[in-house]
C-alpha positions in Angstrom: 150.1 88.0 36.7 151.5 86.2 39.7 152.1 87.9 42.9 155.3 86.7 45.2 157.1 87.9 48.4 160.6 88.5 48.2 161.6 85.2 50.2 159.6 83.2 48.3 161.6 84.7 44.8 164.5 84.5 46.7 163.7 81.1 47.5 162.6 79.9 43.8 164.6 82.2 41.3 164.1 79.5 38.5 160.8 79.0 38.9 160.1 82.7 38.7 162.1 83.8 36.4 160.1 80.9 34.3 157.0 81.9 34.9 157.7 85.5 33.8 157.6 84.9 30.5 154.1 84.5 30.8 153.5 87.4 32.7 154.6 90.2 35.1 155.6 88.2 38.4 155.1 90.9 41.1 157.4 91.0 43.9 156.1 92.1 47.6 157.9 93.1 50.5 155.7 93.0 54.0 152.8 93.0 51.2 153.9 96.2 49.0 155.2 96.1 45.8 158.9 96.6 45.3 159.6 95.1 41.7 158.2 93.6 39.0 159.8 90.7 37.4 159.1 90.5 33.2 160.6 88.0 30.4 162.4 89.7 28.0 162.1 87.7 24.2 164.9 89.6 22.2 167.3 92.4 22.9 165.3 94.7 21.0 162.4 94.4 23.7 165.1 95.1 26.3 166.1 97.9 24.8 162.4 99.5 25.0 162.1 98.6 28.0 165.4 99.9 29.7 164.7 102.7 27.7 161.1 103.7 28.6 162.0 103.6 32.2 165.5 105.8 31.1 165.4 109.6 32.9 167.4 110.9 31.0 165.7 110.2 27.5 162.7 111.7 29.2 164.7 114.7 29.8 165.7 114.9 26.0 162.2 114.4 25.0 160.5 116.8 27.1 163.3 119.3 26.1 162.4 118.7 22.4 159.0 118.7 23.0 159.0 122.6 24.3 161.3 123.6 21.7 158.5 122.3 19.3 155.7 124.1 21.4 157.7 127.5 20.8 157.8 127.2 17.4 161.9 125.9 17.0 161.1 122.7 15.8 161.9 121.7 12.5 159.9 120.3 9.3 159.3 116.4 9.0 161.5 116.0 5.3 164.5 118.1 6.8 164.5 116.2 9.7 165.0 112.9 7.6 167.2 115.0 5.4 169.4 115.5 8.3 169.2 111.9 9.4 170.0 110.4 6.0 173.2 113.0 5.7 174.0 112.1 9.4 174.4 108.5 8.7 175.8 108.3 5.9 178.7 110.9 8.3 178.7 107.5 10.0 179.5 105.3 7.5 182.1 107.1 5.5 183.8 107.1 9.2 183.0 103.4 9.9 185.4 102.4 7.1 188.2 104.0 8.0 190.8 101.6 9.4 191.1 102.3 13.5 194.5 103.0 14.9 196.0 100.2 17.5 196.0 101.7 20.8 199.4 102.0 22.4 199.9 100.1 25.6 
């Protein structure tokens, strides 16, 4: 892990940016952490990432999480059931032909 002030990022983007995909690159303003710099190998890491950090999936999942602690929840086979009729929904939608937009 590297540690670097913000004028010295500023100053050496490239070169930080670089060594991030080794590591988290720390960055410091007047010596406290503001950000944290990581390399990112595939969209699919992104993803995780953005949505780790995302408020409002927290929001969703501490919603379900109480409807599960008062008994609302649902078995694990419906569940799949429900995501299995769900997408196939999707795909009998996802070959219909889409309408040109006016304009």
């Amino acid at each position: 892990m590297k540690i670097a002030s913000v004028a010295e990022v500023k100053a050496h983007l490239s070169s930080y940016l670089k060594a991030s995909s080794a590591g988290p690159v720390v960055v410091t303003r007047n010596g406290t952490a503001v950000a944290v710099l990581l390399g990112v190998t595939d969209d699919d890491e992104l993803e995780r990432l953005l949505l780790g950090h995302s408020r409002k999936l927290a929001a969703i999942l501490d919603a379900a999480d109480r409807r599960i602690e008062a008994g609302a929840g649902i078995e694990h086979d419906e569940f799949w059931q429900q995501v299995k009729s769900a997408s196939r929904g999707r795909e009998k939608n996802g070959n219909r032909k889409k309408r040109r937009s006016k304009g």
